[in-house]
C-alpha positions in Angstrom: 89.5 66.9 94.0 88.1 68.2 90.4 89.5 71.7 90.1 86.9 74.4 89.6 87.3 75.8 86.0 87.7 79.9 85.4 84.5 81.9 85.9 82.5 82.8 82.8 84.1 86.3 81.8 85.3 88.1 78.7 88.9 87.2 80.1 88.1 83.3 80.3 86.6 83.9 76.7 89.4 85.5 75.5 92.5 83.7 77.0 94.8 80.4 75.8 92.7 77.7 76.5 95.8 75.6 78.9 96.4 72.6 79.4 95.1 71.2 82.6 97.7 70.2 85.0 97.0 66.8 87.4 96.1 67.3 91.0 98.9 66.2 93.8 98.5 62.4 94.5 101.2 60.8 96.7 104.1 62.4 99.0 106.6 64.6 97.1 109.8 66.4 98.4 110.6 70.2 97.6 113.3 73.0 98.8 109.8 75.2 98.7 106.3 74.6 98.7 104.0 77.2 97.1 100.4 77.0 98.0 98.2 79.0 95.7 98.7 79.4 91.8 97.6 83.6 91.1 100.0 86.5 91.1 102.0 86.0 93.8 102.4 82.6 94.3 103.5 81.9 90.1 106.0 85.3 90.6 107.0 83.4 93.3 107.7 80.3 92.1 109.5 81.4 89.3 111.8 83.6 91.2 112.4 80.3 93.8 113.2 78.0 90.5 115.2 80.8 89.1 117.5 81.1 91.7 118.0 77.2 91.6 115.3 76.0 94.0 113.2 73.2 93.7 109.8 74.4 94.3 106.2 72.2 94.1 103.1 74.5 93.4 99.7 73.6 94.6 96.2 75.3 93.4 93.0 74.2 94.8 90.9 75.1 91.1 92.7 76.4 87.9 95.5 78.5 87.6 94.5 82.3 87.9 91.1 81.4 89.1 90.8 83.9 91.7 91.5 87.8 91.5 94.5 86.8 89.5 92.1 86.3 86.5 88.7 88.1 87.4 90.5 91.9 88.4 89.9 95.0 86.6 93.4 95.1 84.7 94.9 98.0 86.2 98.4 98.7 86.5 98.8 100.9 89.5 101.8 103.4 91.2 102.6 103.4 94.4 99.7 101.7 97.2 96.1 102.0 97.7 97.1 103.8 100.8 98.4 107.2 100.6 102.0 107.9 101.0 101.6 111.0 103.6 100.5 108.0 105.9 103.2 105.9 104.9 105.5 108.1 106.0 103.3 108.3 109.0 104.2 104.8 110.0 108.0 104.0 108.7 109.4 107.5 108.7 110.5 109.3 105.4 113.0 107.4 104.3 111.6 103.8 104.6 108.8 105.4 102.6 111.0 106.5 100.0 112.3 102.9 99.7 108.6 101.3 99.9 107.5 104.0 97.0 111.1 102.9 94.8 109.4 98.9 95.6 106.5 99.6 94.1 108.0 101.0 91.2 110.3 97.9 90.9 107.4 96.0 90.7 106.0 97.7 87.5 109.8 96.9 85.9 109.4 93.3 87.3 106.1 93.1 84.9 107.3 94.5 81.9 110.2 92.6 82.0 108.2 89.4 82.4 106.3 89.9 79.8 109.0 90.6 77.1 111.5 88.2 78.3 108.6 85.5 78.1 106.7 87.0 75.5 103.5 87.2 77.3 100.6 88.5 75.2 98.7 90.1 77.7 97.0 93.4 75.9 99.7 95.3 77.9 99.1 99.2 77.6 100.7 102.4 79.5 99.0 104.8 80.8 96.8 105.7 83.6 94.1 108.3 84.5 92.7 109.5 88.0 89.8 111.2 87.2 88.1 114.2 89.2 85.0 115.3 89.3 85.0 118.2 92.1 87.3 121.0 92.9 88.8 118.8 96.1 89.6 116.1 93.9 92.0 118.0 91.6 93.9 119.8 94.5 94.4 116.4 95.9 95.7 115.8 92.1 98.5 118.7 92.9 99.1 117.1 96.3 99.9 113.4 94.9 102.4 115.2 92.3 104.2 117.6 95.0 104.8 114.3 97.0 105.4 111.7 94.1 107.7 113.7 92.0 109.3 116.1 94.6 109.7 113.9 97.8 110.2 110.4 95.8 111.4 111.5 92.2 108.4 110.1 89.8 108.7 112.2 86.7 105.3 110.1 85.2 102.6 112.6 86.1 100.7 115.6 84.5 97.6 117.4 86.1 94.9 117.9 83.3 92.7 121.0 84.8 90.3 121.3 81.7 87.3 119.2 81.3 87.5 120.2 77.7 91.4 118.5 77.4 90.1 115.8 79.7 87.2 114.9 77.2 89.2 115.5 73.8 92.5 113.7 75.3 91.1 111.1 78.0 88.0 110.7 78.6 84.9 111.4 76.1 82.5 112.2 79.6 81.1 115.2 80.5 81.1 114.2 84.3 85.3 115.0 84.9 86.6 118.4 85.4 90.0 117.3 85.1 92.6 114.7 86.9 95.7 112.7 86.7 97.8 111.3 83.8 100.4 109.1 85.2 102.3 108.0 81.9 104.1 105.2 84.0 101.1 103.0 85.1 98.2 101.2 83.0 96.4 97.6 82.1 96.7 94.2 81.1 94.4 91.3 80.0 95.1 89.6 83.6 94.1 86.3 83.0 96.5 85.7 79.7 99.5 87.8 82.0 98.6 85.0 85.0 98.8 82.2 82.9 101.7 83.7 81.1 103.3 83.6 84.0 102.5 80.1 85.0 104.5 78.7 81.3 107.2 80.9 82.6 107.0 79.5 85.8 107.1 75.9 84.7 109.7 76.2 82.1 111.6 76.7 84.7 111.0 73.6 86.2 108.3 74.6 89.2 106.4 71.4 89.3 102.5 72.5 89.3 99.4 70.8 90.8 96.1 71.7 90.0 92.9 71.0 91.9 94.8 70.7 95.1 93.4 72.6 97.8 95.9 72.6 100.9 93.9 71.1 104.1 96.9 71.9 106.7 100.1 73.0 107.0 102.4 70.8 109.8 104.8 73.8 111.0 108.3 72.7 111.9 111.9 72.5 110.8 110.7 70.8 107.4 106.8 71.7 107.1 104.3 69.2 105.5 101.9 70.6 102.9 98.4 68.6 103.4 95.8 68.2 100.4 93.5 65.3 100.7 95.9 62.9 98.6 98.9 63.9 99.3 101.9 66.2 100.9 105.1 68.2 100.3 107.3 68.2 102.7 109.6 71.2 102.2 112.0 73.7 104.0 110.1 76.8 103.3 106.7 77.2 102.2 105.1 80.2 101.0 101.1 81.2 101.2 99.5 82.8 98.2 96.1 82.4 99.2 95.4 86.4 99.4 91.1 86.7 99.6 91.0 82.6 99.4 93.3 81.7 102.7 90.6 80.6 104.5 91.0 79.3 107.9 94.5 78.1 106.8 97.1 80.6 108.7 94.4 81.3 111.8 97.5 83.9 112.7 97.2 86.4 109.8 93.1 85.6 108.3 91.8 88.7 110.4 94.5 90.4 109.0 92.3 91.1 105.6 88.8 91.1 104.9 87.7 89.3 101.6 85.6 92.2 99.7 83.6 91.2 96.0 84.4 93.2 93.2 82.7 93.4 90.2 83.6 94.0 85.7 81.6 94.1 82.5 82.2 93.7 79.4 80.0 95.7 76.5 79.1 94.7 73.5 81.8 95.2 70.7 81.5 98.8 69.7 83.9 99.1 67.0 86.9 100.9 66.6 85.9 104.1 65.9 83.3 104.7 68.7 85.3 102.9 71.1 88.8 104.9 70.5 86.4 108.1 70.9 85.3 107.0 74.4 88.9 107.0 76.0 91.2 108.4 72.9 94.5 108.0 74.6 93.6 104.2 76.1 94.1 105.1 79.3 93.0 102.9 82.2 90.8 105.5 84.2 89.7 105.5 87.5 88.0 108.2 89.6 89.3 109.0 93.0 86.4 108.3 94.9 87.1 105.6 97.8 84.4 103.4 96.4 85.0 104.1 92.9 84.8 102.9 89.2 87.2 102.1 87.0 86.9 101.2 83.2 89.2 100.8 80.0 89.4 99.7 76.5 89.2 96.1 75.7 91.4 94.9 72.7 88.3 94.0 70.6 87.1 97.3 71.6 84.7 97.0 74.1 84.5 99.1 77.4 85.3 97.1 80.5 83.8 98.9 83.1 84.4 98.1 86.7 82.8 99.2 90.1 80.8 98.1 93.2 81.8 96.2 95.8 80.6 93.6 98.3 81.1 93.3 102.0 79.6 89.8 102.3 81.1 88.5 99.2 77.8 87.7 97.7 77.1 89.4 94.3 74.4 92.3 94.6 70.8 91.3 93.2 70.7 92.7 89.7 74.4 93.0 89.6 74.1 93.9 85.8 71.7 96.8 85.8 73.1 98.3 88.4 76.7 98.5 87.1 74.7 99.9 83.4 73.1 102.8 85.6 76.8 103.6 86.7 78.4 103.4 83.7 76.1 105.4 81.6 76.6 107.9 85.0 80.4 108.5 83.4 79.1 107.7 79.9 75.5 108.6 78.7 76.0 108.2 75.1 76.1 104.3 75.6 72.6 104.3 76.0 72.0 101.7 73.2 74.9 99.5 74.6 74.6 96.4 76.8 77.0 94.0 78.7 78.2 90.9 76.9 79.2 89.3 80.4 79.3 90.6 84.4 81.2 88.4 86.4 83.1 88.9 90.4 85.6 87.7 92.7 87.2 88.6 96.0 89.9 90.7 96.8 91.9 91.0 100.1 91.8 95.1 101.7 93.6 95.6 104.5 92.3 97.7 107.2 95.8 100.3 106.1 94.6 99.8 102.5 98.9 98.7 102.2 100.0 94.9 101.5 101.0 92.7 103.9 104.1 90.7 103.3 105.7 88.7 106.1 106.9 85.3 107.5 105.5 83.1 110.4 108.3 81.8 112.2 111.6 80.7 110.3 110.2 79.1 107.2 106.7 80.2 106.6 106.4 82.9 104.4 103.1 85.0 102.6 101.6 87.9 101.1 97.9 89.4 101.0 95.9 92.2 101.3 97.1 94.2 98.4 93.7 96.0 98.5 93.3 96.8 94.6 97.3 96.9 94.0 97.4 93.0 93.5 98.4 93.0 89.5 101.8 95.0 90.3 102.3 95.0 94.2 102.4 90.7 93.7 105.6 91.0 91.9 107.6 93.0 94.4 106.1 90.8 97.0 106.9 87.6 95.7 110.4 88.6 94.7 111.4 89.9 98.6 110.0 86.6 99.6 112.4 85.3 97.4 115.3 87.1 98.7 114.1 85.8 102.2 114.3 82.5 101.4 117.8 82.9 99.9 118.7 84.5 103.3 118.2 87.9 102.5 115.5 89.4 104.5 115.8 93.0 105.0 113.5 94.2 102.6 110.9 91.4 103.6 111.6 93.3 107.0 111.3 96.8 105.5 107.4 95.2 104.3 106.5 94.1 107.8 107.4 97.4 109.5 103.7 98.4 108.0 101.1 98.2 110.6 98.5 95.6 109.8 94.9 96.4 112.2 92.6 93.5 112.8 89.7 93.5 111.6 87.1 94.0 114.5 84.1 92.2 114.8 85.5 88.9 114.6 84.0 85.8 112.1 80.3 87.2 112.3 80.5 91.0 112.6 83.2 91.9 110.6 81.3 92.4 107.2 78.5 94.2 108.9 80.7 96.6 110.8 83.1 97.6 107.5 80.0 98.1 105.9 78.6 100.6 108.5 82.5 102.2 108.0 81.9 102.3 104.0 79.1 104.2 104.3 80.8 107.2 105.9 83.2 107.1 103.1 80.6 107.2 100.8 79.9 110.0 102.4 82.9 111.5 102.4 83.6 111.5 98.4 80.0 113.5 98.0 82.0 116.6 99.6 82.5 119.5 97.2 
């Protein structure tokens, strides 16, 4: 199988062009089999080989050629779902130990990429942006319960639009918002295939253009592609939007949803820093929201819309233009370089799911827009699981996980109907 290269982007344009590594021909022998070569399954890998395992990777196209290298960028706190309902379903104290995970995962990351000396454009700092009165008490909310209940120091409430556009964001639309100081973006495509040197210094043998036709459960599974196996004593499934009909079990679990970036023009330096002064990441808190930041050659990445069927809207590009010159109307004279897409995995919670399949068969999906830090923390308790340790793998699957209704055919149509009352919802005052 030829592996599909990266899809045309300002990240594929921008990243170390790698080596290309040879598909899986023949029958090989691993303590862990990794199937899928993004996030999750590379911080995974390297974990496994770090602690002394021998582990076999296998990627149907390129490494990082799903979300891993297509995503907005964004370096997130906490979950896309809200920890009010966290606590909802595993009671205060789990919640506390979930939020202190997901903040491990952000010291996983930046310890990465200095130990390995990944150039990935890293930057901190993050901005929820409000437009309406609502959205800035929910501002006050997040802080009450992020820094009183779980200890996050990271987080200011801006309530001037004058601040916001002087300090943040040069756009008359916000009102105020957010600043969490302890969040904030990457080039994801050079941090994913940082992560795969890392991964293979450290001797994870990796197989490119190996897509994984069945998995033969048992005490030693066998990891099918069409010219070869690995037969192994754990495997772990990385697949996340791209599983497929693979693990029939956990596939209703998620629902693959396309999400969409541009890339302007350069626009210098100057005009460029006065757009977002502090190089924040920023997004607003809408549920179907946008999100944008500075590129390191000074362009405005500007991310938004979304896709229940996975097929790219008709005049993808014009219609992300009208919403960014929504936030920014002075870039009138500005057009996109490149718009490109890719799937992500939501969960019906909005919260990752992270869990095992008998004895030996581990995975992680659905991080719902979390993926760039979320994959870290999930790989790494996966890790401890393998090495016998399982209780914060078990901590993880105490999250409720809904399937999706609708089955193969409706699914799409019916989450669609359910996205248009939220769309709804965020036109409230």
């Amino acid at each position: 199988m030829t592996a599909a290269p990266h899809v045309a982007s300002w990240y594929s344009a921008t990243a170390p062009v790698e080596p290309a590594q040879p598909p899986l021909a023949g029958d090989l022998d691993a303590d862990v089999c990794v199937v899928g070569g993004g996030y999750t399954g590379l911080s995974a890998a390297l974990e496994l080989a770090e602690r002394g395992y021998a582990v076999v990777l296998l990627e149907a196209n390129r490494l990082g050629w799903g979300a891993s290298g297509r995503n907005g960028g964004q370096i997130c706190t906490g979950f896309s779902s809200p920890f009010e309902k966290v606590e909802d379903w595993v009671g205060a104290d789990d919640a506390r130990r979930l939020f202190a995970c997901a903040e491990e995962a952000k010291a996983i990351l930046r310890e990465r990429i200095e130990r390995h000396a990944i150039d990935c454009d890293l930057r901190w700092g993050y901005f929820h942006a409000a437009d309406r009165p609502r959205e800035l008490a929910e501002c006050d909310e997040v802080v009450d319960l992020w820094g009183g209940r779980y200890g996050y120091g990271e987080l200011q409430v801006v309530r001037s639009a004058e601040v916001v556009r002087r300090d943040v964001v040069d756009s008359p639309r916000y009102i105020g918002g957010l600043v969490d100081a302890g969040a904030g973006h990457l080039h994801p495509l050079k941090y994913c295939l940082g992560l795969a040197r890392a991964a293979q210094a450290a001797g994870v043998r990796v197989f490119e253009g190996s897509r994984v036709v069945a998995i033969e459960r048992g005490p030693r599974p066998r990891v099918r592609t069409s010219h070869g196996a690995v037969r192994s004593s754990f495997v772990v499934v990385a697949c996340n939007a791209y599983l497929g009909h693979l693990l029939p079990e956990i596939r209703a679990k998620i629902m693959p949803v396309g999400t969409y970036v541009a890339a302007t023009a350069p626009l210098g330096q100057e005009r460029a820093t006065r757009l977002l002064p502090g190089d924040h990441a920023v997004a607003d808190m809408k549920f179907v929201l946008n999100y944008f930041r500075r590129s390191s050659d000074h362009r405005l990445l500007f991310g938004g819309r979304v896709s229940y069927t996975t097929i790219a809207p008709t005049d993808l590009g014009r219609a992300m233009r009208r919403s960014m010159l929504s936030v920014f109307p002075q870039l009138g004279d500005v057009g996109f370089d490149s718009v490109w897409g890719g799937n992500v995995a939501i969960t019906m919670e909005r919260s990752p799911h992270v869990g095992r399949l008998g004895d030996n068969l581990y995975f992680a999906q659905g991080y719902s827009g979390t993926g760039v830090t979320l994959s870290a923390i999930a790989a790494r308790v996966i890790a401890e699981a393998v090495a016998g340790q399982a209780e914060r793998l078990d901590l993880f699957a105490r999250l409720p996980h809904t399937t999706f209704p609708g089955g193969t055919w409706l699914r799409a149509p019916t989450l669609a109907l359910a996205m248009l009352w939220y769309r709804l919802r965020d036109l409230r005052p």
